[in-house]
SERO-4910 file (N, C-alpha, C, O; in steps of 0.05 Angstrom, whole numbers):
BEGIN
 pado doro    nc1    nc2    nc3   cac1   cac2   cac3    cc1    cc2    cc3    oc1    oc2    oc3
  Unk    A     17    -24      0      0      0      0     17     25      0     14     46    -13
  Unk    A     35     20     17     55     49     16     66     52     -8     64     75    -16
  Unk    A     80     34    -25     87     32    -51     72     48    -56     80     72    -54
  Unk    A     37     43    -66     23     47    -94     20     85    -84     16    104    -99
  Unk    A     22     85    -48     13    117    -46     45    134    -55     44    155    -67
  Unk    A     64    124    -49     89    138    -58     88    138    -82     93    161    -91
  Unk    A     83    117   -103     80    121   -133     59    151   -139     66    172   -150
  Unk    A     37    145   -128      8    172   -130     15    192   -122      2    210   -131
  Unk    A     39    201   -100     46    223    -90     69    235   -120     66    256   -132
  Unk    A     92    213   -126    111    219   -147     93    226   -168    101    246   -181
  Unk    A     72    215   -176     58    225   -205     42    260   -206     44    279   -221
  Unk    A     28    256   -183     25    281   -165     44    300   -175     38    313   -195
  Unk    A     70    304   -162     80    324   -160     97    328   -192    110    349   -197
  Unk    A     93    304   -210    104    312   -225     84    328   -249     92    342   -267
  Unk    A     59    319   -242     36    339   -255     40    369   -256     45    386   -274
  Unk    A     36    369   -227     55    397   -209     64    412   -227     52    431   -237
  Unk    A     91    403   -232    112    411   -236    113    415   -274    129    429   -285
  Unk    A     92    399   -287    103    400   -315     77    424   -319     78    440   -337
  Unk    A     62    423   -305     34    445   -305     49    478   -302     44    496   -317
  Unk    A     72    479   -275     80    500   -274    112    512   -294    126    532   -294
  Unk    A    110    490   -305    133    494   -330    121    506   -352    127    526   -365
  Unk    A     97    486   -354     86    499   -381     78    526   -385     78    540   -406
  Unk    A     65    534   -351     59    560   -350     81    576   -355     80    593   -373
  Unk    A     93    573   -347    119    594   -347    139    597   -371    157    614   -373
  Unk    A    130    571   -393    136    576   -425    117    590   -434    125    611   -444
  Unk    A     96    588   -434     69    612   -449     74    633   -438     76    652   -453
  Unk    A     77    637   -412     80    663   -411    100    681   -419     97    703   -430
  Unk    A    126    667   -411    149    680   -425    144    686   -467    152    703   -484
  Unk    A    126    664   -468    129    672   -498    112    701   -509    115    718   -526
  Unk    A     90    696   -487     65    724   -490     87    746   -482     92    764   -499
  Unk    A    100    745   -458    116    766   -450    133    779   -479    127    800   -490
  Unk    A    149    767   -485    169    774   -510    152    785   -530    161    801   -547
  Unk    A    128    776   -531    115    796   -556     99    821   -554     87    834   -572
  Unk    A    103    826   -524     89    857   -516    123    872   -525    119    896   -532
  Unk    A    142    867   -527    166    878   -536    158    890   -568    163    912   -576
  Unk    A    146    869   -582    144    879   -611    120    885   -622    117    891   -646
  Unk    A     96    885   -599     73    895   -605     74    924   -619     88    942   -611
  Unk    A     58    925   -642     65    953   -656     42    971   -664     44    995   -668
  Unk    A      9    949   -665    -12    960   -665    -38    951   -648    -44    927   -642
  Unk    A    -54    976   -641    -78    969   -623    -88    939   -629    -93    927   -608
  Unk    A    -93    926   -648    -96    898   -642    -84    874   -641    -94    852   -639
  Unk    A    -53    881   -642    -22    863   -634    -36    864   -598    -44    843   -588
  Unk    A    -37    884   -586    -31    889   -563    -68    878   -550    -74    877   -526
  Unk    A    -78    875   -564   -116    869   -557   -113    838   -562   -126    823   -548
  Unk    A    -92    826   -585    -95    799   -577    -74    790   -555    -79    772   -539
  Unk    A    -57    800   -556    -35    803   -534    -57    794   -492    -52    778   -475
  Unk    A    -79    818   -495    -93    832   -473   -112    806   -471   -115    795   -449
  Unk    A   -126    795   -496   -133    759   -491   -117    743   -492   -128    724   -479
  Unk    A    -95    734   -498    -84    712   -483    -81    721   -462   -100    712   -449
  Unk    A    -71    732   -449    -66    741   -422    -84    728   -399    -82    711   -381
  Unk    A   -108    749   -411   -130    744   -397   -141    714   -391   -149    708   -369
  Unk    A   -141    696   -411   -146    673   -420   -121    654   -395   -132    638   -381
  Unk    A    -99    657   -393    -79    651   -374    -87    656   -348    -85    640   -330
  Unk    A    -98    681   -345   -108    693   -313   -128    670   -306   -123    652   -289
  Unk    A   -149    672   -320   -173    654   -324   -164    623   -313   -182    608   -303
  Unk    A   -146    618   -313   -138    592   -304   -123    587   -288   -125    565   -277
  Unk    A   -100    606   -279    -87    610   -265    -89    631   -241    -74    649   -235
  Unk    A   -111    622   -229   -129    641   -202    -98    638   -177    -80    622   -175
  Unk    A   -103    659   -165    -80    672   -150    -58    679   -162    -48    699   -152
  Unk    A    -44    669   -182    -21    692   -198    -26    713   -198    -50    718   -201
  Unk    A    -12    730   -197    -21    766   -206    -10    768   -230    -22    775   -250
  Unk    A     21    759   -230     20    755   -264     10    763   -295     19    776   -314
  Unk    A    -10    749   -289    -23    748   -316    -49    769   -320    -60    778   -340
  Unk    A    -53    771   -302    -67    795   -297    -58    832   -302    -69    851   -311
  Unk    A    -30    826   -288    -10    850   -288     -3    854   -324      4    875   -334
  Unk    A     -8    831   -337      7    837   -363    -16    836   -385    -14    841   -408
  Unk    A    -42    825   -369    -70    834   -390    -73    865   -389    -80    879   -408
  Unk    A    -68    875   -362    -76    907   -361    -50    920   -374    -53    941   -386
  Unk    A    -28    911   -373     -3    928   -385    -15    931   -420    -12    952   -433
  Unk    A    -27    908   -428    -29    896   -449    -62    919   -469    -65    921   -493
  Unk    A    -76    930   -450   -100    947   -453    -72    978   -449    -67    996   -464
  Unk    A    -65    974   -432    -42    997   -434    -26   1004   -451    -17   1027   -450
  Unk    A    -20    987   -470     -2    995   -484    -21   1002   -522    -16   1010   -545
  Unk    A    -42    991   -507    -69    994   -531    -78   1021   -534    -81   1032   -556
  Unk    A    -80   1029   -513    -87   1059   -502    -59   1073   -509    -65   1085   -530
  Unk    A    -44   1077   -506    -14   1089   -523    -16   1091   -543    -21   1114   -552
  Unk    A    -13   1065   -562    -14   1067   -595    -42   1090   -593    -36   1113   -590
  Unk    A    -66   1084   -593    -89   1095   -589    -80   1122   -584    -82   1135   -605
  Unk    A    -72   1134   -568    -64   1162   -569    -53   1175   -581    -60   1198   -587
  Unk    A    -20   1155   -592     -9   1168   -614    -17   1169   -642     -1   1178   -659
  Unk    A    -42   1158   -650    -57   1159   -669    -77   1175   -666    -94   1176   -684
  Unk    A    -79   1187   -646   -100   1216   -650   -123   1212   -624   -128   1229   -608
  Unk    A   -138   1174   -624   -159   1170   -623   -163   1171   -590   -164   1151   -575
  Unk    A   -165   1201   -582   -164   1207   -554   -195   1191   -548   -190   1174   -532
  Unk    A   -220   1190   -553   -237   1183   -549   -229   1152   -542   -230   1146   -518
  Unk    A   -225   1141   -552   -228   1113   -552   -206   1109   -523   -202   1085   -518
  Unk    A   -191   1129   -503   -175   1114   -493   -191   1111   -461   -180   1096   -445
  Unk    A   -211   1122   -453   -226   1120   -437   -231   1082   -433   -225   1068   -414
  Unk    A   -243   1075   -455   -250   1045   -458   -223   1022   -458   -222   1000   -448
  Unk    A   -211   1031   -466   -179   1011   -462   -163   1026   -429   -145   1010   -421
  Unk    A   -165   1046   -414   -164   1043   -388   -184   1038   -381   -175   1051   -362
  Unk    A   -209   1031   -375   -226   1016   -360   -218    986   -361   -212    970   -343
  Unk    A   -221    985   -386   -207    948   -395   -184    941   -374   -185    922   -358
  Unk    A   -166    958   -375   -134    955   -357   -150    967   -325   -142    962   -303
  Unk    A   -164    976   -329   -166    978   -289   -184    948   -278   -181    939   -255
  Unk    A   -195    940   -292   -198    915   -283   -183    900   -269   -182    894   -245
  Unk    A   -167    893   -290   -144    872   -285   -124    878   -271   -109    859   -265
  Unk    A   -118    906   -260    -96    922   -252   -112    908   -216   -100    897   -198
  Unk    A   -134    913   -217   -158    909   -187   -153    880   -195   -135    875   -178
  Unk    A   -155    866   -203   -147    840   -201   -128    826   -188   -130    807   -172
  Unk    A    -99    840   -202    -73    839   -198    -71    841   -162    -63    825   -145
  Unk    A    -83    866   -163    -72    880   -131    -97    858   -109    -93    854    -85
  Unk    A   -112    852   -119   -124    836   -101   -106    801    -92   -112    781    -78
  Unk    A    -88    807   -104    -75    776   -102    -44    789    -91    -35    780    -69
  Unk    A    -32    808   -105     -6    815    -99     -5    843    -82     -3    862    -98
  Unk    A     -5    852    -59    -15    877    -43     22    895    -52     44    888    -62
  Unk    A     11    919    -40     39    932    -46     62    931    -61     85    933    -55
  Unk    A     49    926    -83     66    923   -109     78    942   -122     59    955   -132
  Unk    A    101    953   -127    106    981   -147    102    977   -171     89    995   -182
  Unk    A    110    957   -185    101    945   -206     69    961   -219     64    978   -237
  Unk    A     51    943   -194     20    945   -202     15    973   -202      0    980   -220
  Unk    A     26    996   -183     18   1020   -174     27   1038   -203     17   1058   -213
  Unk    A     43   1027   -209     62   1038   -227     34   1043   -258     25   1063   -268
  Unk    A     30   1020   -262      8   1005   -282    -16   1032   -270    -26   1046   -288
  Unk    A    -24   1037   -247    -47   1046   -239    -43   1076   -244    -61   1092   -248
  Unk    A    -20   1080   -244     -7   1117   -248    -18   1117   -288    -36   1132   -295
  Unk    A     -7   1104   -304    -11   1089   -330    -40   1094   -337    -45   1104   -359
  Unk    A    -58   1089   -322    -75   1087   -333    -95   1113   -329   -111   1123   -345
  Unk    A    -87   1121   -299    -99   1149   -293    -84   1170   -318   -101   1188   -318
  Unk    A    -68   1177   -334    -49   1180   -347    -68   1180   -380    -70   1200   -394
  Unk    A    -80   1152   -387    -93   1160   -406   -119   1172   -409   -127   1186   -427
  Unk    A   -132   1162   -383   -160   1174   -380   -153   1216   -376   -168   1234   -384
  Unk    A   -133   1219   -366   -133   1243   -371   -120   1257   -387   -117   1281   -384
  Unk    A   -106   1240   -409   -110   1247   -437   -133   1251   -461   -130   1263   -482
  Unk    A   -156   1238   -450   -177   1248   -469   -190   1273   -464   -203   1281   -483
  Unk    A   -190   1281   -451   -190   1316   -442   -177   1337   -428   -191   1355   -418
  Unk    A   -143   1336   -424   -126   1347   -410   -133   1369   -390   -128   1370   -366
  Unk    A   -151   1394   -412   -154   1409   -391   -180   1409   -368   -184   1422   -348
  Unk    A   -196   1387   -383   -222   1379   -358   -206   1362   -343   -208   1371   -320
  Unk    A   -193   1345   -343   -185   1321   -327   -158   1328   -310   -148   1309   -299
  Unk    A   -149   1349   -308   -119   1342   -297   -126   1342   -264   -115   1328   -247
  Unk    A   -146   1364   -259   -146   1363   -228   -149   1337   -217   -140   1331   -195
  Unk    A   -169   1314   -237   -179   1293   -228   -157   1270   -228   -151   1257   -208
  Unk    A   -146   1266   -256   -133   1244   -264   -108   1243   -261    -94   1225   -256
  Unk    A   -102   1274   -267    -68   1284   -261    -56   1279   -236    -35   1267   -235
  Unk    A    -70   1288   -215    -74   1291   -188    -77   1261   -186    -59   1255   -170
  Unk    A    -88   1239   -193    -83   1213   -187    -60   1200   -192    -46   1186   -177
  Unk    A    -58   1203   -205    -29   1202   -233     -9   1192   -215     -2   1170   -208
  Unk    A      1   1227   -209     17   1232   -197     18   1222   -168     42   1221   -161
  Unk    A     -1   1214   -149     -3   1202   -128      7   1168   -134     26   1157   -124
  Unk    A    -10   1158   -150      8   1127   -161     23   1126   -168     28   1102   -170
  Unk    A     48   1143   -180     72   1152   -183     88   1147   -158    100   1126   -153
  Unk    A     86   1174   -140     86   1171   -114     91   1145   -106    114   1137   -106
  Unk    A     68   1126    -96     71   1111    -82     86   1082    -93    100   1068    -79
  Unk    A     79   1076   -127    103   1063   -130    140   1069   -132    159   1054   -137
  Unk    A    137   1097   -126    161   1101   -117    174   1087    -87    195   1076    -84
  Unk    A    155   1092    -70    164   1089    -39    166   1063    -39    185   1050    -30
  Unk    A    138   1049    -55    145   1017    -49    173   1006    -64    177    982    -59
  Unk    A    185   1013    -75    210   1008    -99    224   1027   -111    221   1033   -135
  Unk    A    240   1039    -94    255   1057   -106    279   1058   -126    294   1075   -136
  Unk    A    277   1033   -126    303   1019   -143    287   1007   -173    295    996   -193
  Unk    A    266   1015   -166    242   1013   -198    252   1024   -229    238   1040   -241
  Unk    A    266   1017   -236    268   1035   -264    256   1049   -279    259   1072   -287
  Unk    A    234   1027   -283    202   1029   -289    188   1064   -283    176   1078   -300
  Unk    A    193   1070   -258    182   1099   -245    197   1113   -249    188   1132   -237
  Unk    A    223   1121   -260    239   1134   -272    235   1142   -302    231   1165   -311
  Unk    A    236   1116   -317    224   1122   -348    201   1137   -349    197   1155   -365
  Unk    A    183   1129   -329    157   1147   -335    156   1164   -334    142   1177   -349
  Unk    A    179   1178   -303    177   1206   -297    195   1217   -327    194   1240   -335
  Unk    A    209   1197   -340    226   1221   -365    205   1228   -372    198   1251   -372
  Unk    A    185   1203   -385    171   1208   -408    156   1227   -398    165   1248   -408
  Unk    A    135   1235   -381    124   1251   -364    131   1280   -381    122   1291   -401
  Unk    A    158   1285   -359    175   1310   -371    187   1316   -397    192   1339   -404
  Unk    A    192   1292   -411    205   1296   -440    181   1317   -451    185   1340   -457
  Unk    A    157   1304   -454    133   1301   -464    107   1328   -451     85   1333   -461
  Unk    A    119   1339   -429    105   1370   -422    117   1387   -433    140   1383   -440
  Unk    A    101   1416   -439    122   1435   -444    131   1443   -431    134   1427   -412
  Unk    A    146   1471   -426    164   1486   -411    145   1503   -391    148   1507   -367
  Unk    A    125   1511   -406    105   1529   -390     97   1512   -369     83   1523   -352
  Unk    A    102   1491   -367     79   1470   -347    100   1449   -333     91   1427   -326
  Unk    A    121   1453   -331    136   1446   -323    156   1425   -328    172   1416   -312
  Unk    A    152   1416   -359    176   1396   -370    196   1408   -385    203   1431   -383
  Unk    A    205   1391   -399    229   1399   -412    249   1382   -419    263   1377   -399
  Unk    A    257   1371   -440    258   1352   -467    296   1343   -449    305   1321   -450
  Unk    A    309   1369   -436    337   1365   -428    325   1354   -399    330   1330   -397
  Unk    A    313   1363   -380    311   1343   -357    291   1311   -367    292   1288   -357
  Unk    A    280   1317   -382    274   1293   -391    299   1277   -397    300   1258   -381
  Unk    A    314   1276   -409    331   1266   -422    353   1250   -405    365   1229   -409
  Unk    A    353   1273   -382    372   1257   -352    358   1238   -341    367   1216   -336
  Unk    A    329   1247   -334    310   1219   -331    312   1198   -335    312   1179   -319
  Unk    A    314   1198   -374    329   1171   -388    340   1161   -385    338   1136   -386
  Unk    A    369   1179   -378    395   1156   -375    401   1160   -339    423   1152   -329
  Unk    A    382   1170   -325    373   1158   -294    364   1133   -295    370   1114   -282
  Unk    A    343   1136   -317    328   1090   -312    345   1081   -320    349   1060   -308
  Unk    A    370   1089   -346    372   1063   -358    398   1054   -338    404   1030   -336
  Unk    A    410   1072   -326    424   1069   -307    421   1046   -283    439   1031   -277
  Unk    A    393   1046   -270    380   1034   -252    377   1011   -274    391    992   -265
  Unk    A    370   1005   -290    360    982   -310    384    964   -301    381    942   -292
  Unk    A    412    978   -306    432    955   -310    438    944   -279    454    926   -280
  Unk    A    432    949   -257    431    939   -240    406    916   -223    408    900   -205
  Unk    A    380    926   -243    356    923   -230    359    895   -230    380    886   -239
  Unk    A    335    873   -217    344    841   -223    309    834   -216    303    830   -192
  Unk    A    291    834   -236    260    817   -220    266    795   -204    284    778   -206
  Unk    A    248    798   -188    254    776   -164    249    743   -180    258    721   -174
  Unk    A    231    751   -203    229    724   -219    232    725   -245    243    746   -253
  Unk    A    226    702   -270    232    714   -287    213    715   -312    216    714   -337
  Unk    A    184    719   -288    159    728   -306    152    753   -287    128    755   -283
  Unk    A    168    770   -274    159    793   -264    170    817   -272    195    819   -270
  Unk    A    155    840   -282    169    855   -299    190    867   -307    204    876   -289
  Unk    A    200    871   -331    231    878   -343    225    898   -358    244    912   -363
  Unk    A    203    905   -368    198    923   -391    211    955   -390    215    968   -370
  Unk    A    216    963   -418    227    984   -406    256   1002   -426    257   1024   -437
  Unk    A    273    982   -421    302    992   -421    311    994   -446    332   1005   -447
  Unk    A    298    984   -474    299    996   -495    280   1014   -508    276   1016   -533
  Unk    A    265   1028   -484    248   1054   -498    265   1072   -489    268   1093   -502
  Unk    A    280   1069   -464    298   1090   -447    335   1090   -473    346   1111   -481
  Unk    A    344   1067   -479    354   1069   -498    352   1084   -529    369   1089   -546
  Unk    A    326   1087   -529    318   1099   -555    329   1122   -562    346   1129   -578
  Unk    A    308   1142   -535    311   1171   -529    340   1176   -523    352   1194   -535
  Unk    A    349   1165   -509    381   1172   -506    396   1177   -533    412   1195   -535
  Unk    A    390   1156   -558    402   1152   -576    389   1185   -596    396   1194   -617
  Unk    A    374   1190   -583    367   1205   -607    372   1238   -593    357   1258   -597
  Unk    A    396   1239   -576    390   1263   -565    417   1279   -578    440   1271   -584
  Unk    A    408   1297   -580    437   1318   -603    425   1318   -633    427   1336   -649
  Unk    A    408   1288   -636    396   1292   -664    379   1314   -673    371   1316   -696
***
């Protein structure tokens, strides 16, 4: 009898174990393609698998964290194509999952980070109605994924882009932006995710801008 239960325990754990391999090949593969996502529906099928992963994988934050990055980065393209209207509906999409995320993973800079992101596009579809509301949030999830992780790269890039991307009258400016840049990418080469499906994103948009500065 002990035999046949030590056999059922070894088969057991090797279920386990090829279940959490496989996860962690799909995901890494979904991961690498938010790198070359290039249009609102690269990044919308991107935002269903994801989701589809979450769906099965209850308590990861994970997959959740990278369906809302994934409505996030939908909402980006989406902006830089004009279609300020439409970005209301792709952050609602990403605050879901962002409330998802944080309901499984508490005090995350990561997640807070994602939550600054999204207040960010919602008050891009009307700048000057929305800043008291969204700006003012913004900048508070900013804030606090700073304190939780100050060693975040992630909240550095943003603050360039932030500043690259205001004018002068309002307080940015394309040269403090620019130190911003090579402030993350700086932190980048030291940073290390605690795993190696927890976020990396990042260090060749901060490479970009660097490269293009004097041009």
């Amino acid at each position: 009898m002990k035999k046949y239960l030590l056999s059922f325990a070894l088969v057991c754990m090797s279920l386990v174990s090829y279940a959490q391999s496989n996860y962690e090949k799909i995901m890494t593969e979904k991961i690498s393609k938010l790198e070359t996502g290039k249009t609102p529906e690269d990044f919308q099928t991107l935002a269903n698998d994801f989701q589809r992963i979450a769906d099965k994988e209850k308590g990861k934050w994970q997959p959740n964290y990278y369906t809302a990055f994934s409505y996030i980065q939908k909402g980006r393209v989406l902006m830089r194509e004009g279609k300020m209207q439409t970005l209301d509906e792709a952050a609602d999409q990403a605050q879901k999952y962002v409330d998802a995320a944080e309901s499984t993973e508490k005090n995350n800079s990561e997640i807070h980070l994602l939550q600054k992101m999204i207040y960010s596009l919602k008050m891009m579809v009307n700048p000057m109605e929305r800043y008291m509301t969204f700006g003012a949030k913004a900048e508070e999830a900013l804030k606090k994924a700073e304190q939780l992780d100050p060693a975040n790269p992630r909240v550095v890039l943003i603050k360039a882009e932030d500043t690259y991307f205001t004018p002068e009258q309002y307080g940015g400016s394309k040269s403090k932006g620019m130190e911003l840049f090579k402030s993350a990418l700086e932190k980048y080469k030291t940073f290390k995710p605690k795993t190696s499906l927890d976020p990396n994103w990042g260090q060749s948009e901060a490479e970009y801008f660097i490269s293009q500065s004097g041009k």
